[in-house]
C-alpha positions in Angstrom: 91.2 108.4 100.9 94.4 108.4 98.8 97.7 108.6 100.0 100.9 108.8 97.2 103.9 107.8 97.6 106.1 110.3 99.2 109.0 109.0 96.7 109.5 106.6 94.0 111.7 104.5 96.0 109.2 104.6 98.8 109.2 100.5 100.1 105.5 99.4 101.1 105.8 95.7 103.0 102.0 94.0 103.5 102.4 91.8 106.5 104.3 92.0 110.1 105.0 88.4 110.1 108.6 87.3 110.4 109.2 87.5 107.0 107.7 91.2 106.6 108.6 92.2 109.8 112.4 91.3 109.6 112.2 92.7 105.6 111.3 96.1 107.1 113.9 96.0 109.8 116.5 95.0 107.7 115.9 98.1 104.9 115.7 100.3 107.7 119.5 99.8 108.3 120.6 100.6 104.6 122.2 103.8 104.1 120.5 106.0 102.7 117.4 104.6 103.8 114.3 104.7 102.0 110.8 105.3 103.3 109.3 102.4 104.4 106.0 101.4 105.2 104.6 98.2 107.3 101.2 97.1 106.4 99.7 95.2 109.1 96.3 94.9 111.0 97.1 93.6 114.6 98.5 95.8 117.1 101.2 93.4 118.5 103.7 90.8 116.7 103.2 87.3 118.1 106.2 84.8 118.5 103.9 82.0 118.8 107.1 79.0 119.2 107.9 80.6 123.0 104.0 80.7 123.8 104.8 77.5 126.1 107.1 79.7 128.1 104.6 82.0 128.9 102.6 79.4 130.5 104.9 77.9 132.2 106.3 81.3 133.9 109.4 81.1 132.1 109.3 84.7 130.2 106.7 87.3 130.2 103.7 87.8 128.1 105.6 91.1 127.0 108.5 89.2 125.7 106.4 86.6 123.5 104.4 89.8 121.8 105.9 93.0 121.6 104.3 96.1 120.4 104.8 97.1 116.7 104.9 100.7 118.1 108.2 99.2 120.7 109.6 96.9 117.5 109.5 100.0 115.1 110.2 102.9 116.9 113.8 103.4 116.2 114.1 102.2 113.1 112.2 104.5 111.0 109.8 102.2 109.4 106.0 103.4 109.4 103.6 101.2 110.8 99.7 101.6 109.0 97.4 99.5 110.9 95.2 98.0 108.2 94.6 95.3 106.0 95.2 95.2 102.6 92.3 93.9 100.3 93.4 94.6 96.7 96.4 95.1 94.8 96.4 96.4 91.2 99.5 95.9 89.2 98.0 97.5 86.4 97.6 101.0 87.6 100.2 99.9 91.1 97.7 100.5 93.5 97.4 99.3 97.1 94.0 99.6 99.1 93.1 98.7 102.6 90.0 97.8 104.4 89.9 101.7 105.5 90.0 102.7 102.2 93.0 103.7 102.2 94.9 103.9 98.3 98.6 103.7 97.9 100.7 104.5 95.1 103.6 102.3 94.3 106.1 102.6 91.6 
């Protein structure tokens, strides 16, 4: 399966972690905003510092790993749940364990 780039200014970010996670939000907010796409297998981020609190009934499970469909959902960042396995800066390809190709620019 290919998938193009919708623009040439389209933003793909591999990995929900802090740093991809809070890269995403943070071009969501520019004005205008370009299309942005998250990259990233698991269905929920972790905040794995406050995982004490959860066992010690401090906060709730909820709290320590949100949804990305909650984190996302008003920002207008796309969220592909997959894995990347290659990148070729040659011909600025991504593809994904489903087989999934993107086309950057």
């Amino acid at each position: 399966m290919t998938k193009n780039s919708s623009s040439s200014s389209e933003v793909v970010v591999i990995g929900g972690g802090f740093a991809g996670l809070t890269t995403a939000m943070t071009l969501s907010q520019y004005q205008p905003r370009p299309p942005i796409l998250l990259i990233e297998p698991r269905q929920k981020f972790e905040f794995l510092p406050l995982l004490y609190e959860v066992l010690s009934r401090e906060i709730q499970p909820w709290e320590v790993s949100p949804g990305y469909n909650s984190l996302l959902s008003e920002t207008g960042v796309s969220w592909l749940r997959d894995q990347v396995v290659k990148i070729n800066t040659s011909s600025q390809t991504i593809v994904t364990a489903k087989g999934v190709t993107l086309i950057y620019k």
